[in-house]
C-alpha positions in Angstrom: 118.0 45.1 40.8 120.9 42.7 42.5 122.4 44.0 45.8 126.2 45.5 45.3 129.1 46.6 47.2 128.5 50.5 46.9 131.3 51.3 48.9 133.4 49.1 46.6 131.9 50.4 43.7 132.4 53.6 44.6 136.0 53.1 45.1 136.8 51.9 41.1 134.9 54.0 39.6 137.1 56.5 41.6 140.3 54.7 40.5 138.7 55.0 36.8 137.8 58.1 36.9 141.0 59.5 38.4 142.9 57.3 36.1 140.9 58.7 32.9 141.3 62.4 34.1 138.0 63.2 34.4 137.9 63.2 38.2 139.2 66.7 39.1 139.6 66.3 43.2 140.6 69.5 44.8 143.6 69.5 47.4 142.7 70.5 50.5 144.2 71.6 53.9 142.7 70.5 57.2 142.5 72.5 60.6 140.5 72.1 63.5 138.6 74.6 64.9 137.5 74.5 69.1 134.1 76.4 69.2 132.2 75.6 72.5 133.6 72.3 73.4 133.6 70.9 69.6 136.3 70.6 66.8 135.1 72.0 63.5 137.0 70.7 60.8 138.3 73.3 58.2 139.0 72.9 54.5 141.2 75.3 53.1 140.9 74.9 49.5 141.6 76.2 45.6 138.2 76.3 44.9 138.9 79.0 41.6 138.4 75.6 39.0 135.1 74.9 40.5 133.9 78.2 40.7 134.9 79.4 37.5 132.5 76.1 35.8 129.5 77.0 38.3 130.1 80.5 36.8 130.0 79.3 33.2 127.0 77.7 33.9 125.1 80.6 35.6 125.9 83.1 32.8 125.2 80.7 30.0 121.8 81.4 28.0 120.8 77.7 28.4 122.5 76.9 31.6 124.3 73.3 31.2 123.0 70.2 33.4 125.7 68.4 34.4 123.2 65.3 35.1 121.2 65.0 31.9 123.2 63.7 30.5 125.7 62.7 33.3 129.4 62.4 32.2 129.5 57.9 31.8 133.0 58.6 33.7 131.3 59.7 36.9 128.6 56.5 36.8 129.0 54.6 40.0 125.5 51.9 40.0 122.2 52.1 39.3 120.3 52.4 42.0 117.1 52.0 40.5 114.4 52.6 37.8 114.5 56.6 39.0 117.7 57.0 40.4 121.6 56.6 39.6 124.8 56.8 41.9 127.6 59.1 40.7 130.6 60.3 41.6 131.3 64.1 42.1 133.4 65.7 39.8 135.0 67.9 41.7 135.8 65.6 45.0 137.5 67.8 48.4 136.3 64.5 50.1 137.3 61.4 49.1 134.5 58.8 48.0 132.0 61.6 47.5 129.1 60.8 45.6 125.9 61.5 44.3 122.3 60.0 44.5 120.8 61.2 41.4 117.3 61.5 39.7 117.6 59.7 36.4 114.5 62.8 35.0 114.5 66.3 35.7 113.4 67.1 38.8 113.8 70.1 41.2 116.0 70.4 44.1 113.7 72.8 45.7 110.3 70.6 45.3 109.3 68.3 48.0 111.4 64.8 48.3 109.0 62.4 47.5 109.3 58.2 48.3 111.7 57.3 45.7 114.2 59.5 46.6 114.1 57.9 50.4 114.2 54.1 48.9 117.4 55.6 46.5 118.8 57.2 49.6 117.7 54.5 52.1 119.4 51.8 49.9 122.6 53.4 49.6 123.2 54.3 53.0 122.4 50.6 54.1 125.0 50.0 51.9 127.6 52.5 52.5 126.4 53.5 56.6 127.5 57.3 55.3 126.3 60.1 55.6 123.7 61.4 53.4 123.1 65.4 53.1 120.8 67.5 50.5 120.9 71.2 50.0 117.4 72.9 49.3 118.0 75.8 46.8 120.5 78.4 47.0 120.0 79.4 50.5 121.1 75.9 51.6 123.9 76.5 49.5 122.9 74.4 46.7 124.7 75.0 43.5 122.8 73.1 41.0 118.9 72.4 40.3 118.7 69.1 39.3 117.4 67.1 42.2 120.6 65.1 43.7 121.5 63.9 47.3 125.2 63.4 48.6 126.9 60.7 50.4 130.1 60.8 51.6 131.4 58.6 54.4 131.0 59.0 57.9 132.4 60.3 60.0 133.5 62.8 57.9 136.9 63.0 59.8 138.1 60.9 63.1 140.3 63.7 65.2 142.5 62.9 67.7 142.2 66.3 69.8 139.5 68.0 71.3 135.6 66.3 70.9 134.6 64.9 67.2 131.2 66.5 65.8 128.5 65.1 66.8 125.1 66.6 65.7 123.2 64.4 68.1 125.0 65.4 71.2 124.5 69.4 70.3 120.8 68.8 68.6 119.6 66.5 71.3 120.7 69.1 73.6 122.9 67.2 76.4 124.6 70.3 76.2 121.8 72.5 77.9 119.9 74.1 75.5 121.0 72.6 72.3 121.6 74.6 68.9 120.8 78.7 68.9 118.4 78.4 66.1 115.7 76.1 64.1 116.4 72.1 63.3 114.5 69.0 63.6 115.6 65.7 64.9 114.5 62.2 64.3 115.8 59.0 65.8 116.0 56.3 63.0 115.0 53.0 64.0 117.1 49.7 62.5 115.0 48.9 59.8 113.7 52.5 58.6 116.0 52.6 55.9 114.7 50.0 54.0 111.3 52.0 54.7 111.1 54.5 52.2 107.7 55.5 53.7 108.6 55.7 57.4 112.1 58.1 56.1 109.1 60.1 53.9 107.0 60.2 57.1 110.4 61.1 59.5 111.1 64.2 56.7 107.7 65.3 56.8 107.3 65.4 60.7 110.7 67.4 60.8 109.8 69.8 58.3 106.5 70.1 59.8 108.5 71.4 63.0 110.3 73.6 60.9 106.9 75.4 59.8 107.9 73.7 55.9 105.8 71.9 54.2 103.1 72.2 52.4 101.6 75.6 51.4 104.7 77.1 53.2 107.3 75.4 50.5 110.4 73.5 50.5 112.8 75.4 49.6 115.6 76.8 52.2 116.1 74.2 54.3 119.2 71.5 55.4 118.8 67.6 55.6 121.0 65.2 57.1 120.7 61.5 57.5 122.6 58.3 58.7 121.6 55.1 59.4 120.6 56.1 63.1 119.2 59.7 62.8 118.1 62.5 60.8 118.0 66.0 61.2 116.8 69.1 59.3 118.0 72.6 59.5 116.0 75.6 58.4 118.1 78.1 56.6 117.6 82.1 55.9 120.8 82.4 53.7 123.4 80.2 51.7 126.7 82.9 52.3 127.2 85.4 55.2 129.9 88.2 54.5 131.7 85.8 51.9 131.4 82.9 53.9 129.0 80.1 52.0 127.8 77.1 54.1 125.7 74.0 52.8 124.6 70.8 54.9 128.4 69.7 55.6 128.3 73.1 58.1 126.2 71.3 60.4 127.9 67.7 60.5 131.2 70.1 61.8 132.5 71.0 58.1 133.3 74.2 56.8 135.1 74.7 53.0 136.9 77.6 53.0 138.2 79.5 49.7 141.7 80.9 50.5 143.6 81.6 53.6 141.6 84.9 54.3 138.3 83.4 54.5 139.9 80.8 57.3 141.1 83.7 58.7 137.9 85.6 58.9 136.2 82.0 60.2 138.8 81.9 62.9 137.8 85.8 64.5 134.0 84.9 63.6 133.4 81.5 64.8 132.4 78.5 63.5 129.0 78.4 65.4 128.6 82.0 65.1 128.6 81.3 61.2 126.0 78.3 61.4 123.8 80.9 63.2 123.6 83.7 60.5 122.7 81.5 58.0 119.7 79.8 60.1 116.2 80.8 61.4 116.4 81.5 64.8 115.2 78.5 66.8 
């Protein structure tokens, strides 16, 4: 298929969508949160619309697939013969999208090549960030196999030290993250090499003790042009508090003003850390 401008696609199918009314993007509020040397950024949001439809969905006798079909107002691009690009419905960040399996296919089965050459093409496009939740316990909300790309960084700050999940990961801060991830160096052309980003995901969940007889559901993955890193997970919410992929790029999405409230006397880090294995 011919080469296009994702992030230019990206942005009119936005300005259609929004347009049209079928975007709904919810308003948030923004604070930073020092933990340990880094700035968290917090999203206080009205998150009452979204949750109400993810209720609907859970309670209904044939729960509803909001990808088959996907809404034509939310199309973005092909991507190719197995995958599509949308946008997501219900936007806190702007330019949020979707990498989407055109079948049925689980989001707690095994990524498999084409997902990597779908993902792999958009981010040479876009140079996001791409994230993917594995079942509920990595705070996945629906089944049907999909990837999300926003851009990256998620959000430049001007006070304290921006996230960086290499620094931490890596650990030039002494002994790196308090529980289990994975992390892979990308090299320049890996991302037109849907086998080397399999062999990358494989070698990280491998580390993990994933894989294989042992499953693949429960875990975080996070990739950008230049690394990627996976994050084994034991939960998806701790004492009200529900964390996906985003939590470990600096991100949190906060409810109301009393869940930022309980973040702030918790701790961002101290959050990541009951939702993981130890390390």
């Amino acid at each position: 298929m011919p080469a296009l401008d994702l992030n230019a696609a990206i942005a009119a199918a936005t300005r259609r969508a929004r347009a049209s009314g079928a975007l709904q993007p919810i308003p948030t509020r923004v604070e930073l949160l020092q933990d340990h040397g880094l700035s968290f950024v917090l999203r206080v949001a009205d998150l009452r619309r979204k949750s109400e439809s993810e209720r609907q969905q859970r309670e209904s006798a044939q729960p509803a697939n909001p990808f088959l079909p996907y809404d034509p107002a939310m199309f973005v691009a092909d991507l190719s013969a197995t995958h599509v690009l949308l946008l997501n419905k219900f936007q806190v960040l702007a330019g949020h999208a979707l990498v989407v399996t055109r079948a049925y296919a689980e989001q707690e089965a095994a990524l498999e090549p084409a997902d990597f050459a779908a993902v792999g093409g958009a981010l040479r496009q876009t140079a996001g960030l791409a994230f993917f939740n594995s079942g509920a316990a990595a705070g996945a909300s629906q089944r049907h196999r999909h990837v999300q790309l926003l851009p990256w960084p998620l959000l430049p700050v001007e006070q304290g030290e921006p996230f960086d999940p290499r620094r931490w990961a890596q650990g030039e801060r002494g002994a790196g993250w308090p529980f289990a991830h994975a992390w892979a160096t990308l090299a320049p052309d890996d991302l037109a090499r849907p086998e080397r980003l399999l062999a990358h995901y494989s070698e990280l969940l491998g580390a993990l003790g994933m894989g294989g007889a042992a499953g693949y559901s429960g875990y975080n993955l996070l990739m950008t042009p230049d690394w990627m890193m996976a994050v084994r997970r034991s939960k998806g919410v701790h004492e009200g508090l529900g964390v996906n992929a985003l939590g470990f790029a600096g991100t949190l999405l906060l409810r109301d003003e009393a869940q930022l409230q309980q973040l702030r006397e918790l701790g961002a880090l101290a959050l990541l850390r009951a939702v993981t294995r130890s390390g």
